[in-house]
N, C-alpha and C positions, 0 to 999 in steps of 0.2 A: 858083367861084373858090377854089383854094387858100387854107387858113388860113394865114396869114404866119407864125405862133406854131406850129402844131400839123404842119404839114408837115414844117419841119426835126427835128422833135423825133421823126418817122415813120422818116426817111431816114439821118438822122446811123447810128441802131446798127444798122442793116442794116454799113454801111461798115466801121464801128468791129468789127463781129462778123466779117466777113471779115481785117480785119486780127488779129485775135484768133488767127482759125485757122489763120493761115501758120505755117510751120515755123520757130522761132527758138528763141532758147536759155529761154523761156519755159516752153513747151511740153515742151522735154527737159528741165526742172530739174522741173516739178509732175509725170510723167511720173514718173520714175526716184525722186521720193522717197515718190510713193504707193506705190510697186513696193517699197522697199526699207525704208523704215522703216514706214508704215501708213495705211490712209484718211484718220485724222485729222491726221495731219501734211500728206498731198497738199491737204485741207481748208484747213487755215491756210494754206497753199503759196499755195492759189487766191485766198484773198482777200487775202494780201500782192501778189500781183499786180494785183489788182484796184485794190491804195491806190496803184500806183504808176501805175497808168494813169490816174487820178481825180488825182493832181498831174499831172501830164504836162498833161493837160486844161486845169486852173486854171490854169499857166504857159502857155499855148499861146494862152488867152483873154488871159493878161495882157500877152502879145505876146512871149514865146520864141521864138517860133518864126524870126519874121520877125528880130528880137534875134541870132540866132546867126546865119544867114544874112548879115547886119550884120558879125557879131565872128568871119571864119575862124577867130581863133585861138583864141577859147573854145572853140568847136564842137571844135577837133582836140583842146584842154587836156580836155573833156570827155572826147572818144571815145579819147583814151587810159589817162584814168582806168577808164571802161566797158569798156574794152578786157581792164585788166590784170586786174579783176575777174575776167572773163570765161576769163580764162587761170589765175588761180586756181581756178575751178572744175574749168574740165580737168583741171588737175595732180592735184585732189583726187577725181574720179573714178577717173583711170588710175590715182593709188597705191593705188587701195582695191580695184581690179579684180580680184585672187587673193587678198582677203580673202572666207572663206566666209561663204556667206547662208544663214542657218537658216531654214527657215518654219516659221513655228510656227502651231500650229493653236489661232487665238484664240477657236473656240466651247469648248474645254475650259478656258480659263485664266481664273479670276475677274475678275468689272469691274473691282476696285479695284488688280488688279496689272496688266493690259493696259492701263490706262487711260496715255495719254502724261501725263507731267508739263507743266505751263504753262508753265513755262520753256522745256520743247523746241519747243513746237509755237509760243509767240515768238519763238522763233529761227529755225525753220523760215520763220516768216511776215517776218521782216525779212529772212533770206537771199533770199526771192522778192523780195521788195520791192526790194532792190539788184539784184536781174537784171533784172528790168524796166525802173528805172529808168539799168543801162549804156549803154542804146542814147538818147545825148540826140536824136537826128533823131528821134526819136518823137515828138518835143514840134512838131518841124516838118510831120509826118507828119498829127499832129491838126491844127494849123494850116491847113494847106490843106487839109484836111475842113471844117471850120470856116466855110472862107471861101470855099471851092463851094457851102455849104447853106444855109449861114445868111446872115439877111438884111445890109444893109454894117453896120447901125445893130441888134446883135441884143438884142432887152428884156433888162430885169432877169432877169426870169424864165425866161428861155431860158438866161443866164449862171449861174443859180443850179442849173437842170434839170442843167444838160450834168456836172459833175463826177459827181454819183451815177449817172445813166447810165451814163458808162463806169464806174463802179465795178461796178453791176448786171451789165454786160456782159460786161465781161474777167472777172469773178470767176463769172460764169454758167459760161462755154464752159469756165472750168479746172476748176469742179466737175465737170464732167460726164468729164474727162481724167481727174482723183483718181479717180473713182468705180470707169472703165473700166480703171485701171489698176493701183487697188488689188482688185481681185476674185483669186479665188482660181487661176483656169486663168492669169490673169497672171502670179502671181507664181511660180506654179510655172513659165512657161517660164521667167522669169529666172533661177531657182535651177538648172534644166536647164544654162544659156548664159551665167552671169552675168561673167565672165573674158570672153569674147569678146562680149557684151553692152557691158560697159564700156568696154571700149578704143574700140568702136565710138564709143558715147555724147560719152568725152574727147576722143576724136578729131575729131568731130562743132562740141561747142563749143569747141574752139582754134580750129577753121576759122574760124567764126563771127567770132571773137574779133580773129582777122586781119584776117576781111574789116571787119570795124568800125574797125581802126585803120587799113587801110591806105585803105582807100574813101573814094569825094569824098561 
């Protein structure tokens, strides 16, 4: 017989990891800032996203999800806030798109000068954080994860598991993004493509950005 407790706690980050891995504007923000600014930026990138799916979660459990489903109108007041976000990003790729990208070759340059300062790589990590958290159906998204797996009545301890979970999980799968995308044959294609890379990239998340504001 199935664990009641240890079954959902099996199957939930399977779901949560799939959703991780779809193409959204998540994935092209930790993506393009391991690529352009450095590993340790894509690093912080990953676990700003990881804090914003670990609220998403908490809110989801505390009943958001089913909450905006309730409230059309927050839900739009939201996705249009997430939306404009999202459109600031664009704008701020495409204007940067024919600014040149040095690569610079960090095995010759001393720890203490390569080293990012803590203030960027907080920044970087709150800017992921606000991408993650523009999309609020996300919060609806875990919800009905939530309440496919878990049991009607789910324990303390299931409620307490599930937020680190997906922190562990979202912030897993974009480590591995930073990692692959901060490497060096990467960044040289970018520096190769970087003007027609971006536009690509800006183009990419306005789309997105649309379809979030304009979508049921």
């Amino acid at each position: 017989m199935p664990d009641p407790f240890l079954s959902p706690m099996l199957t939930i980050p399977g779901a949560l990891l799939i959703g991780a891995i779809s193409p959204g504007p998540s994935v092209l923000f930790v993506s393009r800032t391991a690529i352009t600014l450095s590993r340790a930026h894509g690093l912080a990138a990953a676990v700003g996203i990881g804090v914003g799916g670990a609220l998403f979660g908490c809110l989801a459990l505390l009943g958001l999800g089913s909450g905006l489903q309730s409230l059309p109108w927050l839900l739009t007041l939201l996705k249009l806030a997430g939306g404009g976000y999202l459109l600031y990003l664009a704008y701020q790729i495409w204007r940067a798109a024919e600014t040149p990208f040095i690569l610079n070759d960090e095995s010759n340059t001393p720890p203490a000068v390569r080293a990012p300062a803590m203030a960027s790589l907080w920044k970087t990590g709150l800017s992921a954080f606000l991408t993650q958290i523009s999309n609020p159906k996300t919060a609806i998204v875990y919800g009905s994860i939530f309440a496919a797996l878990l049991p009607p009545v789910p324990s303390t301890g299931q409620k307490l598991a599930l937020p680190p979970m997906i922190l562990c999980v979202e912030s897993g799968w974009y480590v591995i993004v930073a990692i692959a995308f901060s490497a060096p044959a990467a960044r040289t294609v970018y520096q190769r493509a970087k003007t027609a890379i971006d536009r690509v990239a800006g183009s990419v998340m306005a789309l997105i950005a649309i379809a979030l504001i304009v979508g049921n």
